[in-house]
C-alpha positions in Angstrom: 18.4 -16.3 -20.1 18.6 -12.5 -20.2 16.1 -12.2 -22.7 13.8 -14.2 -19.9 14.5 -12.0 -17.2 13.4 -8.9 -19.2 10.5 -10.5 -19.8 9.7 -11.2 -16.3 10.8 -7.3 -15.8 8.7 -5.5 -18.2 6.0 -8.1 -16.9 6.2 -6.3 -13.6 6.7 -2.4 -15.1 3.6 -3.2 -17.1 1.1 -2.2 -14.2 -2.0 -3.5 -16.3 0.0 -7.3 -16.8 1.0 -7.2 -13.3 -2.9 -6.6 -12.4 -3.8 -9.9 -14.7 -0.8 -11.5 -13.1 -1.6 -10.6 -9.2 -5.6 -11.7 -9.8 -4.7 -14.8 -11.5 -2.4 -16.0 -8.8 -5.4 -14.6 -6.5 -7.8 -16.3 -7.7 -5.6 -19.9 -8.2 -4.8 -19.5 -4.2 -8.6 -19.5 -3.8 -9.4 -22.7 -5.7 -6.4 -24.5 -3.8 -7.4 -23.1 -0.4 -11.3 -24.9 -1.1 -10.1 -28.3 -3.3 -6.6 -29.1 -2.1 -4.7 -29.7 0.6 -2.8 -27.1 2.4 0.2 -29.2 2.5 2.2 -28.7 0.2 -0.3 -27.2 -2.0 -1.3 -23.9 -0.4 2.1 -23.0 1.3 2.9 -22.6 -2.4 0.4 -20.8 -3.5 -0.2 -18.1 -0.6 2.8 -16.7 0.0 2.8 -15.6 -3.8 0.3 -13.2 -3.1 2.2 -10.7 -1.0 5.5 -12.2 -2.8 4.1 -10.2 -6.2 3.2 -7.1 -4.5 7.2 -7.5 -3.1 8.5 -7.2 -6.5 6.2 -4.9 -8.0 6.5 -1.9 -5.4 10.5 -2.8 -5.5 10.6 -2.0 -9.2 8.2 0.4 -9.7 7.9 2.5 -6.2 9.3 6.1 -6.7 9.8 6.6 -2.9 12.7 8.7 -1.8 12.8 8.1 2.0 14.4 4.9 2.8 12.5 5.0 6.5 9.2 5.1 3.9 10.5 2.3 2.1 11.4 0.6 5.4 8.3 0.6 6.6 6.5 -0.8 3.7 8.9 -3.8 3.4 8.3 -4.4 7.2 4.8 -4.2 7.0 4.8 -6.6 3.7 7.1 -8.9 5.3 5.2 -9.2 8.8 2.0 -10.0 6.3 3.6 -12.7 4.4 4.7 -14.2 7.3 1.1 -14.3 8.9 0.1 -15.5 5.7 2.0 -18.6 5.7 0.7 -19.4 9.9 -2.5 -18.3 8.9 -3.0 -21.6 7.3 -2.7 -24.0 9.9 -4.9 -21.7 12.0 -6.5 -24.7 14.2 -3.1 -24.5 16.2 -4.0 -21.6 18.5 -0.3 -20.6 19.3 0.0 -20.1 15.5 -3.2 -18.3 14.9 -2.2 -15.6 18.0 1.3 -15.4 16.4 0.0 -15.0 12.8 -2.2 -11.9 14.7 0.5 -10.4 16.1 2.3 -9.9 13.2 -0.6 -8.7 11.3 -1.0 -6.1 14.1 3.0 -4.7 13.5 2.2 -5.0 9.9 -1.0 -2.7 10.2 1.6 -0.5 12.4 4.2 -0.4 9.7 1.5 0.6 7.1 0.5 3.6 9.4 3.8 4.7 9.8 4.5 4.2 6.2 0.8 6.4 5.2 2.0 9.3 7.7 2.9 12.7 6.6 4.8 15.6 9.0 2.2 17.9 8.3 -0.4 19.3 11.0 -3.7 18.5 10.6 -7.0 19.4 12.3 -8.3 16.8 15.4 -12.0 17.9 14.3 -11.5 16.3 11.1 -11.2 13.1 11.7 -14.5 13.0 14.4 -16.5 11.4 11.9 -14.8 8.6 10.7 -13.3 8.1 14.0 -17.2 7.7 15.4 -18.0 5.5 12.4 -14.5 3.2 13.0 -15.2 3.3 16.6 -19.2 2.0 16.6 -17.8 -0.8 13.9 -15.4 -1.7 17.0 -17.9 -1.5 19.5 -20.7 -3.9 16.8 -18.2 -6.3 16.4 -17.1 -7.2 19.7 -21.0 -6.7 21.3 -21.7 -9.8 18.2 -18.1 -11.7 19.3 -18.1 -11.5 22.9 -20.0 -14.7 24.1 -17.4 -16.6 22.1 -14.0 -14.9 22.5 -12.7 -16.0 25.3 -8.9 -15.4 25.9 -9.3 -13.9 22.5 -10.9 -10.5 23.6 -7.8 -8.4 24.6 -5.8 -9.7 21.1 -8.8 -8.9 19.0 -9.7 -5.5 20.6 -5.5 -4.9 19.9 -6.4 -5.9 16.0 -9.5 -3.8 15.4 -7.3 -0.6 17.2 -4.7 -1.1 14.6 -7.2 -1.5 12.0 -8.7 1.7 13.0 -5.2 3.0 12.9 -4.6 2.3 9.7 -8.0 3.8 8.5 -7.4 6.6 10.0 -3.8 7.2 8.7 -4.8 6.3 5.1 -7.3 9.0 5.1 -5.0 11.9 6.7 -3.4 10.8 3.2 -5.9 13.4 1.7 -4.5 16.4 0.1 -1.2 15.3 0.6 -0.9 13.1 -2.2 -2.7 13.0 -5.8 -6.3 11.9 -5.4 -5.5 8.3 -7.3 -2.8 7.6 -5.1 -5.0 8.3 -1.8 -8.4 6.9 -3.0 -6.6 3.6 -4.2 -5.2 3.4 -0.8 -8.2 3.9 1.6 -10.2 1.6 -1.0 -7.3 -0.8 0.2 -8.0 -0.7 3.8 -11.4 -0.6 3.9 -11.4 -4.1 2.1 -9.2 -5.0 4.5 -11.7 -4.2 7.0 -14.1 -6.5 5.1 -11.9 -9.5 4.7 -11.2 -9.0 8.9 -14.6 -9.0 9.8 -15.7 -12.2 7.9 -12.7 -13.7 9.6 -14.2 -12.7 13.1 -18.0 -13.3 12.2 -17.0 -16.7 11.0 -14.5 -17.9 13.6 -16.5 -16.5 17.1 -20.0 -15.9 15.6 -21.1 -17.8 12.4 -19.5 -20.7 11.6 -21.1 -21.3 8.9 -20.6 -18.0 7.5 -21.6 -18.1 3.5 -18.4 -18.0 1.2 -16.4 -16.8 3.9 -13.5 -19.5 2.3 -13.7 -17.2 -0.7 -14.5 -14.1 0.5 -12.2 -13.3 3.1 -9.1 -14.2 0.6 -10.6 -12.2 -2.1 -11.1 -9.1 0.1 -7.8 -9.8 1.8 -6.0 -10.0 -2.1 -7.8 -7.0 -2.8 -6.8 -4.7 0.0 -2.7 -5.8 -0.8 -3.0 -4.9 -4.2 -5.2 -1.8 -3.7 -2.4 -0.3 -1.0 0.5 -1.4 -2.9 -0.7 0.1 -6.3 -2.1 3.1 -4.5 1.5 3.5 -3.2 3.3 2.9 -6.8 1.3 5.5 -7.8 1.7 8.4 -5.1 3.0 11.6 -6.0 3.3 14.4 -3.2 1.1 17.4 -3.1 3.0 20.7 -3.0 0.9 23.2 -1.4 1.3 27.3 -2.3 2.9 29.1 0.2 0.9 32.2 0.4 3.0 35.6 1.4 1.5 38.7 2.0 
């Protein structure tokens, strides 16, 4: 039995198994979400996405702030949770509940990518122009089919701007891996999020949008989460004269 569980442990220390692990289980949750049933098949199936990530960061994180840690289990939990309503999404109290707690998650990762340092407002003009035109395209293409929808989804896209732009004030405060794994993590996000709008107010008949916005959304966990195991702080020179 013991010899098992170290198994299972250096399974999850071993970054590259873990990465064969997490896509396999990925890519299984994909087949069973087009050829199965979601009962009972894909309420096993899903949750074992974000359940991975749970374990890997817990053994492998080197975070010294519990409030850090905190947030990231928060944020993970509030996911996994949405996961699991996501997937009888026809029920609309259930969709706008699965929303919601993606919207504290995306909170909870903000919080969890912010730093105490100052930083300049003027730096962040361009990629807050290029978040906020992506807004403004996506509800100009949603808005004849929203409905009671609008004020929850213009809520979603702000904390998914949020997140964007805390990932990137990541810069220079962490080593470059750490940050460029990271903002590669929410910017798939942002993919996998605006399939799920085009396809459920604009396109239904969006192509591969069963596959793609799982992939994307598998991608973007495991792109944070690693990004995270592997953050080391910058220390900058204090320069006397």
């Amino acid at each position: 039995m013991l010899s098992y569980l170290c198994m299972i442990l250096a399974l999850f220390k071993n970054k590259i198994n873990f990465a064969i692990l997490y896509f396999s289980i990925l890519f299984i949750d994909i087949v069973v979400k087009l050829y199965l049933e979601a009962v009972p098949f894909r309420y096993l199936s899903k949750p074992l996405v974000v359940g991975l990530l749970l374990i890997y960061y817990t053994l492998n994180n080197n975070e010294t702030s519990k409030w850090r840690k905190r947030y990231l289990y928060s944020a993970l939990l509030c996911f996994l949770i949405g996961d699991v309503l996501f997937i009888t999404y026809e029920i609309t109290t259930l969709y706008i509940t699965a929303m919601a707690l993606f919207i504290v998650g995306k909170m909870f990762y903000a919080f969890r990518f912010s730093n105490q340092r100052d930083f300049r407002i003027v730096t962040l003009i361009p990629l807050f122009s290029i978040c906020f035109i992506y807004m403004i395209g996506i509800m100009l293409l949603v808005m004849n089919s929203i409905g009671a929808f609008f004020t929850p989804i213009l809520i979603y896209l702000f904390a998914s701007l949020i997140v964007v732009l805390f990932a990137f004030l990541r810069k220079d405060e962490v080593i470059y891996r750490s940050f460029v794994l990271v903002l590669i993590g929410v910017v798939m996000a942002i993919f996998s999020e605006t399939i799920v709008l085009l396809k459920s107010f604009y396109n239904p008949n969006f192509t591969y949008h069963n596959t793609l916005i799982m992939l994307f959304y598998g991608i973007s966990q495991y792109f944070v989460i690693h990004g995270l195991v592997e953050e080391v702080k910058v220390k900058r020179k204090i320069i006397t004269s």
